[in-house]
LUMVEXBA-15104 format. One record per residue (C-alpha): residue in three letters; x, z, y. Coordinates in Angstrom, 1 decimal. Example, Ala and Ser with C-alpha at 12.3 -4.5 7.8 and 13.67 -1.06 7.14 Angstrom:
2
@aa = ala; c1 = 12.3; c3 = 7.8; c2 = -4.5
@aa = ser; c1 = 13.7; c3 = 7.1; c2 = -1.1
//
This chain:
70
@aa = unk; c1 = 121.4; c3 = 95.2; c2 = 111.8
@aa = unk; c1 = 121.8; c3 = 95.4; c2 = 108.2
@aa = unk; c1 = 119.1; c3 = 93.9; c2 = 105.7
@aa = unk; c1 = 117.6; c3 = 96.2; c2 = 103.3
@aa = unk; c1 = 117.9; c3 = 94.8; c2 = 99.5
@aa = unk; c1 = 114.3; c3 = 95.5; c2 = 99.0
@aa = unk; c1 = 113.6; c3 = 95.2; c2 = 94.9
@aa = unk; c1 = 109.5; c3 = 94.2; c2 = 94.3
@aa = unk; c1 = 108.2; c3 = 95.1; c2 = 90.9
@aa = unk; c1 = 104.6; c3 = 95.5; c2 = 89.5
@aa = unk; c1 = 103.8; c3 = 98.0; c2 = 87.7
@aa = unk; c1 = 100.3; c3 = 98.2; c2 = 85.1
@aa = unk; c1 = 99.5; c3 = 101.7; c2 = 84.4
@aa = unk; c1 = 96.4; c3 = 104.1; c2 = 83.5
@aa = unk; c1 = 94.3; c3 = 104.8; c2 = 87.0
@aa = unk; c1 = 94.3; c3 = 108.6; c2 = 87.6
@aa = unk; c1 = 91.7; c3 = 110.1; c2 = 85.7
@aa = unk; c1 = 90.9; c3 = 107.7; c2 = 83.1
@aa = unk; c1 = 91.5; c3 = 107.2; c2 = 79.5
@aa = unk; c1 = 92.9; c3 = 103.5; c2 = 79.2
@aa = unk; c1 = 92.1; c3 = 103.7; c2 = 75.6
@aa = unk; c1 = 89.9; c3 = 100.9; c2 = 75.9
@aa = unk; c1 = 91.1; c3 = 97.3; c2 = 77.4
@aa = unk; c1 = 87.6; c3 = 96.4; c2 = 78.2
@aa = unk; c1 = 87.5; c3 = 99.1; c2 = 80.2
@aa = unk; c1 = 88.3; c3 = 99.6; c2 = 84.0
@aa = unk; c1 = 90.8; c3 = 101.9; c2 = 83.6
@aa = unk; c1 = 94.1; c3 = 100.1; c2 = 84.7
@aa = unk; c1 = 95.7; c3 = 99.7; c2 = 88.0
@aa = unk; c1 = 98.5; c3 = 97.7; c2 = 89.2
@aa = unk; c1 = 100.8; c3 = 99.0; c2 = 91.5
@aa = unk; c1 = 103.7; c3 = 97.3; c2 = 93.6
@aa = unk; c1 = 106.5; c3 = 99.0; c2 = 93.8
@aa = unk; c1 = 109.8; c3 = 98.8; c2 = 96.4
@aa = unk; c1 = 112.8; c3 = 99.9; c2 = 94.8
@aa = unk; c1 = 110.7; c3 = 101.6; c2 = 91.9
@aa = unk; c1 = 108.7; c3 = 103.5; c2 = 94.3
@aa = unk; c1 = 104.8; c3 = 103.2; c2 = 96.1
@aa = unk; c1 = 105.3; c3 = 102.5; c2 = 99.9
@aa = unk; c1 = 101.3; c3 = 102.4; c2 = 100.5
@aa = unk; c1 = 98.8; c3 = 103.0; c2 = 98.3
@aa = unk; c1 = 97.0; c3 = 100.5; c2 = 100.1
@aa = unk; c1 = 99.8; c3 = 98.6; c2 = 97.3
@aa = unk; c1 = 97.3; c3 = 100.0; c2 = 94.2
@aa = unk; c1 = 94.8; c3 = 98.0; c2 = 92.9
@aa = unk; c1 = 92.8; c3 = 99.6; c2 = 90.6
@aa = unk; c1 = 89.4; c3 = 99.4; c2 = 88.7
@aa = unk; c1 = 90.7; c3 = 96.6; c2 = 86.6
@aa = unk; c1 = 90.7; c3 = 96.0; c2 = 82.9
@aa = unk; c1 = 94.3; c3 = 95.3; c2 = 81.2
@aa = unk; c1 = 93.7; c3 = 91.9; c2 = 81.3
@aa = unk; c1 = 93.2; c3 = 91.5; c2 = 84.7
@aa = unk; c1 = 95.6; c3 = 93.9; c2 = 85.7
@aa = unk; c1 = 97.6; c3 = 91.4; c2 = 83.3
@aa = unk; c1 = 96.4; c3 = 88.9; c2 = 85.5
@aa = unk; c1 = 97.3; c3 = 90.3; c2 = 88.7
@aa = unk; c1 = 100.6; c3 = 91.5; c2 = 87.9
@aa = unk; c1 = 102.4; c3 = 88.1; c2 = 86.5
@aa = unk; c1 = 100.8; c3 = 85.9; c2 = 89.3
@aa = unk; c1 = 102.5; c3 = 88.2; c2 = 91.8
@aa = unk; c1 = 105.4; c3 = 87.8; c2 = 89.7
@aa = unk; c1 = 105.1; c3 = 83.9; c2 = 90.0
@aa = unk; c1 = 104.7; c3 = 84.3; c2 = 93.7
@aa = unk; c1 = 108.1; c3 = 86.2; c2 = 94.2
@aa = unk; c1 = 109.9; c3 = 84.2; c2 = 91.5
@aa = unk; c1 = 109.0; c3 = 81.1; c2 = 93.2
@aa = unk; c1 = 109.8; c3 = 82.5; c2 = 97.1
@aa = unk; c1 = 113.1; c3 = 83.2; c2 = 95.5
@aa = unk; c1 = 113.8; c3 = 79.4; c2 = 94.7
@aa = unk; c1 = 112.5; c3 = 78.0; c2 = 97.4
//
């Protein structure tokens, strides 16, 4: 059995629909990505504001850096 060399990223982007001019408002969305791609939508988290999509993104970021070195 071979293991797959599964790449995570995060990605913050404009939820469908919205206008993400405004970083108040909940227009943004982070999505994880495996191998630059969405396996689940279940993955999107969306009605966030760019901070907390911000937020989101570099803690899961910590998480997989720090999985790495341990």
């Amino acid at each position: 059995m071979e293991e797959e060399n599964l790449n995570l990223t995060w990605e913050i982007r404009v939820s469908e629909g919205r206008a993400g001019t405004d970083p108040e408002a909940p227009d943004w969305e982070v999505a994880e990505l495996e191998n630059g791609v969405v396996k689940n939508n279940a993955d999107i988290y969306d009605n966030l504001t760019f901070a907390e999509a911000q937020q989101i993104a570099g803690m899961w970021t910590k998480k997989k850096e720090d999985a790495e070195v341990s």
